[in-house]
C-alpha positions in Angstrom: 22.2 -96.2 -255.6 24.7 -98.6 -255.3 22.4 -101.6 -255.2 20.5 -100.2 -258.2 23.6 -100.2 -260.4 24.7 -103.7 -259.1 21.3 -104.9 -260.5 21.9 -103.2 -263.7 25.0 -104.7 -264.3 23.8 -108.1 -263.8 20.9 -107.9 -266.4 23.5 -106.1 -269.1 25.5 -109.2 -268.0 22.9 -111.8 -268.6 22.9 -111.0 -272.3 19.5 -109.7 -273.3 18.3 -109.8 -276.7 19.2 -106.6 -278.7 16.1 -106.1 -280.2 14.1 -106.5 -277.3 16.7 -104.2 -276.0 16.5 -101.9 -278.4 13.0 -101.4 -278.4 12.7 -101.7 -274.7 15.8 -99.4 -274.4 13.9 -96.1 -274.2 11.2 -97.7 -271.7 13.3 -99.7 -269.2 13.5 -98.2 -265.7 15.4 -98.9 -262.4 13.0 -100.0 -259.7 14.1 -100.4 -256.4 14.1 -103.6 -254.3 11.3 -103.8 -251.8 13.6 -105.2 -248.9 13.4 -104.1 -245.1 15.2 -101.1 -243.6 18.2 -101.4 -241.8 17.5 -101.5 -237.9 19.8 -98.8 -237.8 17.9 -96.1 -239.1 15.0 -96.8 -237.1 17.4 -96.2 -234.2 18.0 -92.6 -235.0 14.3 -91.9 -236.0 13.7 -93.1 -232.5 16.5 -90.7 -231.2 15.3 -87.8 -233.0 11.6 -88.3 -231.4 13.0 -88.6 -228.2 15.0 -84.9 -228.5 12.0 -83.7 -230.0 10.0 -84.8 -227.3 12.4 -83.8 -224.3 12.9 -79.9 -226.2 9.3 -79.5 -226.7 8.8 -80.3 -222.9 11.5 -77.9 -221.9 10.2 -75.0 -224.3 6.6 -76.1 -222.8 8.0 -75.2 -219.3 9.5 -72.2 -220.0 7.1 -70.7 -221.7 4.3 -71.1 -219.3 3.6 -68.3 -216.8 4.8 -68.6 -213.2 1.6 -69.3 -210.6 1.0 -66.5 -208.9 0.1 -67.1 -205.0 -3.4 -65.6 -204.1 -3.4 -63.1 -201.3 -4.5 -64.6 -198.2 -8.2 -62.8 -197.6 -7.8 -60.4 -194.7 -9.2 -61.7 -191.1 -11.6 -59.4 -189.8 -10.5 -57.3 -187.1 -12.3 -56.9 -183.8 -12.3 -53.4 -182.6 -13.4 -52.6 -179.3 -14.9 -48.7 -179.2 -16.9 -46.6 -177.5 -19.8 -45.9 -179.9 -21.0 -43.5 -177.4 -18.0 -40.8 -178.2 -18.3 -39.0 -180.9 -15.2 -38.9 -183.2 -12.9 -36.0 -183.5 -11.3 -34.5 -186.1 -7.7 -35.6 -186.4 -5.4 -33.8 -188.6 -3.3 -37.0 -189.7 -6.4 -37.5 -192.4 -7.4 -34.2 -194.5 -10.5 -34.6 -197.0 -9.6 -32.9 -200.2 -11.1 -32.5 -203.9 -11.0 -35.1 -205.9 -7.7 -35.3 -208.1 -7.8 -35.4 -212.0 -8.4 -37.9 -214.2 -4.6 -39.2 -214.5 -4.7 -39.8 -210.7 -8.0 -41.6 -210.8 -6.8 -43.9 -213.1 -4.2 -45.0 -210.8 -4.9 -48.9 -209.4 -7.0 -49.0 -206.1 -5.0 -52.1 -205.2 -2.1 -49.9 -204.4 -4.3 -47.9 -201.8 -6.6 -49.9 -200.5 -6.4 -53.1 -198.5 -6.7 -56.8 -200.3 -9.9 -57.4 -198.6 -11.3 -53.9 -200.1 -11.4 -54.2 -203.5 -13.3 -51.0 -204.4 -14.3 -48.4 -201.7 -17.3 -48.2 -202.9 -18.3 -52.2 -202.0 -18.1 -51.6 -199.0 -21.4 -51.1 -197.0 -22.0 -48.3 -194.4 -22.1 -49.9 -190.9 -25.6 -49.9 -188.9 -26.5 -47.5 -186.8 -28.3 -47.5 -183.5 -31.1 -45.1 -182.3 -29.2 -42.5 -180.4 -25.5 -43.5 -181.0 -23.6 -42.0 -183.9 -23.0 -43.5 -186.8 -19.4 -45.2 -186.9 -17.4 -43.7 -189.9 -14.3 -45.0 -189.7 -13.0 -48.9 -189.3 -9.4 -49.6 -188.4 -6.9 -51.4 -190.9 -3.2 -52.3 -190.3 -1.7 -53.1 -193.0 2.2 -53.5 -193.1 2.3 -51.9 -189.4 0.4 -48.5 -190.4 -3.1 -47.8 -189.4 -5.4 -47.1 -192.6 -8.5 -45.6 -192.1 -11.4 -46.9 -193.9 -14.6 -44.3 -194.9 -18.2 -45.9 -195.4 -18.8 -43.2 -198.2 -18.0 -44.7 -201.6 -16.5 -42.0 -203.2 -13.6 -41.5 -201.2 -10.0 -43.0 -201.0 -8.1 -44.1 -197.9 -4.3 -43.6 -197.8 -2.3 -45.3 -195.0 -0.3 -42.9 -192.8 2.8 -43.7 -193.4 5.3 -42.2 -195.4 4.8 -44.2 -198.6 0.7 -43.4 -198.5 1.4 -39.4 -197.9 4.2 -39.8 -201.1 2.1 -41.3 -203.7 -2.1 -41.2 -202.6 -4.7 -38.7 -202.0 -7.9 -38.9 -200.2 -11.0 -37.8 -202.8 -14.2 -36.7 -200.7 -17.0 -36.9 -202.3 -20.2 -35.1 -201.3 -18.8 -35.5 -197.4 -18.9 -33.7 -194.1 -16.2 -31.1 -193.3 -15.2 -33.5 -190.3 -12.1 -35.0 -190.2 -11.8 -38.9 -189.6 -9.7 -40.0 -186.4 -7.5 -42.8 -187.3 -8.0 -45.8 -185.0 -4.9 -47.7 -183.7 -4.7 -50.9 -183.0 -2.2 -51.4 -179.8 -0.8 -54.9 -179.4 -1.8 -56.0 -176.2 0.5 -55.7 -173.1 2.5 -58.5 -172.3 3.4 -58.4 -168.7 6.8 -57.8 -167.3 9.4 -60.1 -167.4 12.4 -59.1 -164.8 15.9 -59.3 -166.6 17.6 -61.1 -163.7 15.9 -63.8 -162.6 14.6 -64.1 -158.7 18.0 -65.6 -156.4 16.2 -68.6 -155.4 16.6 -69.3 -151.4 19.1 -71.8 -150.9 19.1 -72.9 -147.4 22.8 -74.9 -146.9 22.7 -76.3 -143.2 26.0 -76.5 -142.0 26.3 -79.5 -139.6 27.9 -78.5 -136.1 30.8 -79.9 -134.5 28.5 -82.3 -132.5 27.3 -83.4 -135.6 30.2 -84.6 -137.1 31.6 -85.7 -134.1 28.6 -88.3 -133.9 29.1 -89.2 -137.5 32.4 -89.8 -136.6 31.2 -92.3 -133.5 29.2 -94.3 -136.2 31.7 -94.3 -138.3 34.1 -95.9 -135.5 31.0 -98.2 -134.4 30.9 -100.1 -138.1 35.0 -100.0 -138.2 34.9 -102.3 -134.8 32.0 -104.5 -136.2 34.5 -105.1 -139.8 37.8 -105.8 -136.8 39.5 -102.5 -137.9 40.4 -101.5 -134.1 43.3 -99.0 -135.3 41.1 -97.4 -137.5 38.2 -97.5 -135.0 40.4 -95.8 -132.6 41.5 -93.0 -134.7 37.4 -92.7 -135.1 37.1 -92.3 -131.5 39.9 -89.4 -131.0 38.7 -87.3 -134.3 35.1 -87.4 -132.4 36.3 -86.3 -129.1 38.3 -83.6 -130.5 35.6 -82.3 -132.1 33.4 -82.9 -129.0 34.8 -83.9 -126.1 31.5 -84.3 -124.0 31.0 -86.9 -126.3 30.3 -90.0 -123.8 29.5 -93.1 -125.4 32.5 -92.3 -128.0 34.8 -91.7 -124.7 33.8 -95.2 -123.2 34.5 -96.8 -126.6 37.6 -95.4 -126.9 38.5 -96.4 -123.2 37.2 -100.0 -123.8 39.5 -100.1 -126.7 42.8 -98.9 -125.5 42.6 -101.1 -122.7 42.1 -104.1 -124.8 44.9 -103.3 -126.7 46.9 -102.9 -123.4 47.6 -99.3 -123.7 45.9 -98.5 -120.2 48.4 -95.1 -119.8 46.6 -93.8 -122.9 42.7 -95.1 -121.3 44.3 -93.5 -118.1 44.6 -90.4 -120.1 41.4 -89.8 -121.7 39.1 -91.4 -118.6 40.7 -88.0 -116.7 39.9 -85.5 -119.5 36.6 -87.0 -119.6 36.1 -86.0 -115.9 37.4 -83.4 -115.9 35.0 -81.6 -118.6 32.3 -83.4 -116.7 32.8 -84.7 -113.0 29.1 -86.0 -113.4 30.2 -89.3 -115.3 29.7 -91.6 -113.2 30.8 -94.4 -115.0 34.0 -93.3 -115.8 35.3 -92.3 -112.6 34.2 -96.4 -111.7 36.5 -97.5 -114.9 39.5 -94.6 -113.8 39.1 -96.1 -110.6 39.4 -99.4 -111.1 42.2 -98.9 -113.5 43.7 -97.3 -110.4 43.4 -100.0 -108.3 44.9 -102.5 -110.3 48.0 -100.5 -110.7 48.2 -100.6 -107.1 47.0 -97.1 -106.5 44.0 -97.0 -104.0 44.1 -93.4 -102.7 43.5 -92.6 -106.2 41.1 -94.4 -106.9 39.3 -93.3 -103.6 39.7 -89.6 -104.7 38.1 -90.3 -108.0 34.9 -92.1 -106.6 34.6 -88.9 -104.2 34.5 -86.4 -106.2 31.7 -88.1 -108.1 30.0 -89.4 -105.8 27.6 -86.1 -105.5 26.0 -87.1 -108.5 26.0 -91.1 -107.8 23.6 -90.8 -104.7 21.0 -93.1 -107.2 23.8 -95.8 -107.9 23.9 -98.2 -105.9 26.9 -100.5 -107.7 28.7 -97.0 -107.3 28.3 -97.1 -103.3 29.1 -100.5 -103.1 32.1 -100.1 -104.6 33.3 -97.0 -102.6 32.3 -99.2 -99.5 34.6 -102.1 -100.7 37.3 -99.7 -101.4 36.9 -97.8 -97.9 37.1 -101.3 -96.5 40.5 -102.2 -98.3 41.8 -98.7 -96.9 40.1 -99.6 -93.4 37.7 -97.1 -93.4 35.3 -99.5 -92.0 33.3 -96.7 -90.4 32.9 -95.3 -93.6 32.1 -98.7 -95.3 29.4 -99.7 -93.4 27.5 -96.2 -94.1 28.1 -96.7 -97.9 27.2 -100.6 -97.6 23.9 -100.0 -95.8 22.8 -96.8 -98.7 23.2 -99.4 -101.4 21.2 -102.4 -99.8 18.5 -99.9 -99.1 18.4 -99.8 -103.0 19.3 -103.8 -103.8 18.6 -105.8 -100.5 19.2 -109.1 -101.8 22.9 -108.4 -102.6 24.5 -111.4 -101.1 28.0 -109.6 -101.8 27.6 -106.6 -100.2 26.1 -108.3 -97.2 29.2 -110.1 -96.6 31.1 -106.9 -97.2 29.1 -104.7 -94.5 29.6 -108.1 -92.1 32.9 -107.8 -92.4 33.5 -104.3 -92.0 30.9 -104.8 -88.9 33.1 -107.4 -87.3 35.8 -105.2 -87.7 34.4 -102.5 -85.7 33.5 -105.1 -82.7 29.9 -104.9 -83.9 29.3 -108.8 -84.0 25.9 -109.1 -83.5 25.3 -106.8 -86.5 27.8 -108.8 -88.5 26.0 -112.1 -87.5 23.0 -110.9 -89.1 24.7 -109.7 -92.3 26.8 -113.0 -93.2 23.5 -114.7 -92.2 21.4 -112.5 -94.5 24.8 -113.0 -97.2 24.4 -117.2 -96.8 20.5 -116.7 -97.4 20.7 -114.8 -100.7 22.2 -115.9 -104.2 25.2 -114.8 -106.4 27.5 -116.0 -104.1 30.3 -118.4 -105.5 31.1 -121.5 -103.4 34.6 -120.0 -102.0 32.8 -116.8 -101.2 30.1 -119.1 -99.2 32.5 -121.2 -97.5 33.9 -118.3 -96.8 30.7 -116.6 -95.1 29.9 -119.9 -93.3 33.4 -119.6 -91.5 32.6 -116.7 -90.5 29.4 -117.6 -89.2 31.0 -120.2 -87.1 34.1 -118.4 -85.4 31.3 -115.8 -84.0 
């Protein structure tokens, strides 16, 4: 309206006749400039379309109905029967008149099974020459069995308590028999014990050998690294827990006395004969400890008490002999000399050992024969030979 009036103004302002006025007075009108709108009011028409728009939707959405899931179609169910028995009456099912219309009217859905629209769809089973016909199918529908009739004009109520509550059964130009409801039993799942079987756990326990041999392995990589005190307390932790344990006895022995503790190889050489007078080789290392410490009757009683089970040994015998011969024993020397060149004749030692106990008991041409039989063989060293060769030339 403004604009309007602003253009009013200017033509009264531009002076127009008065005539022409006056006779153009009654006829003159106000027409409005053709111009563009402003892009503001397109703006809110757009604005307004868009909330019409979005509340049409949302009134769209409301308004229609929910989808309603279909009911899954029932899966047939496999009954396994005898055909061959005739069915009983069972007093969970009663046939009784039909009720009034009211009740008649009431929906079938609410009875009936999905997959059975109308009881009287459904077709009477097949019958076989000789076998009763079937009349009644089992259903289970929310955990109750519902017993279905071939006849179209009756009704089938589940028997649980809702069906008893609100449904008859209508029979309809039907037998007096009664219908046995068949159940459907889940099948039997086998037995499953609460507390499961012990399983057999079979811990061997190792013996004292057993660790005293893992102990003797032990000691055995401890010398190889140069560990000798650790190796030795090895050793000892075996033979406590087996003292029969030989090789870890000899070890031990060869150890102490490299370490110059002899009193202590002393010490466990007699332990290890006593347990067992049948080691041989360590009444030969007690002895000899013996002798170097001066003590030769000693060392002749060890050698005899083993010497029962060193009749095979002939290094043994010859080393009795040599110690019988220190003592003088010569007697006994040459006995001992001649049992262990039966079993190594080519001992050039022990030859000059039995022809020296030989010249001592006056026996020269039996000597002569040994320190010639001791120049004639080998391992002799060049003192020892010199030695037999004097001999050899005094007789």
């Amino acid at each position: 309206m403004s604009l309007i009036n602003q253009m009013l103004q200017d033509l009264d302002a531009r002076g127009t006749p008065a005539a022409l006025g006056g006779v153009l007075h009654g006829q003159v009108r106000a027409v409005p400039q053709r111009g563009g709108v402003h892009p503001a009011w397109w703006l809110a028409l757009l604005l307004a379309c868009a909330l019409c728009a979005g509340g049409l939707w949302v009134w769209i959405g409301r308004a229609a109905p929910a989808a309603v899931p279909q009911p899954r179609a029932a899966l047939p169910l496999k009954i396994d029967m005898d055909l061959s028995t005739e069915l009983r009456p069972s007093p969970l099912f009663e046939s009784i008149p039909a009720a009034p219309a009211s009740h008649q009217a009431a929906p079938a859905a609410a009875i009936v099974e999905p997959a059975v629209a109308n009881a009287g769809a459904v077709a009477p089973l097949p019958t076989t020459p000789g076998i009763p016909p079937l009349a009644a199918v089992a259903s289970v529908k929310g955990g109750q069995p519902v017993a279905v009739s071939p006849t179209a004009g009756e009704r089938i109520v589940p028997t649980g308590p809702a069906g008893t509550a609100a449904a008859t059964v209508a029979t309809k130009d039907t037998a007096p028999a009664r219908l046995a409801p068949l159940v459907v039993a889940p099948p039997a799942m086998p037995a499953v014990s609460a507390t499961p079987a012990p399983l057999a756990k079979q811990v061997r326990e190792l013996t004292p050998q057993q660790f005293a041999e893992n102990d003797y392995r032990k000691a055995s990589s401890l010398i190889q690294q140069g560990r000798t005190a650790e190796a030795i307390a090895a050793l000892e932790q075996a033979l406590r827990l087996d003292a029969r344990h030989v090789a870890a006895r000899q070890t031990l022995t060869a150890l102490l006395i490299d370490s110059r503790r002899q009193d202590e190889a002393v010490r466990s050489l007699r332990e290890g004969l006593q347990l067992d007078p049948a080691q041989t080789g360590l009444a030969m290392i007690l002895a000899r400890l013996q002798l170097e410490r001066g003590e030769l009757k000693p060392a002749l009683q060890t050698l005899q008490r083993s010497l029962p089970h060193a009749a095979d040994r002939a290094d043994y015998l010859a080393f009795l002999a040599a110690l019988l011969q220190r003592d003088g024993r010569h007697r006994e020397a040459i006995e001992q000399y001649a049992l262990a060149l039966r079993k190594a004749p080519g001992n050039a030692v022990w030859w000059m050992g039995q022809g020296i106990s030989l010249q001592a008991e006056n026996r020269i041409p039996e000597a002569i024969d040994a320190y010639t039989r001791a120049k004639a063989g080998d391992g002799l060293s060049a003192e020892l030979r010199a030695f037999v060769e004097e001999k050899l030339n005094s007789l």
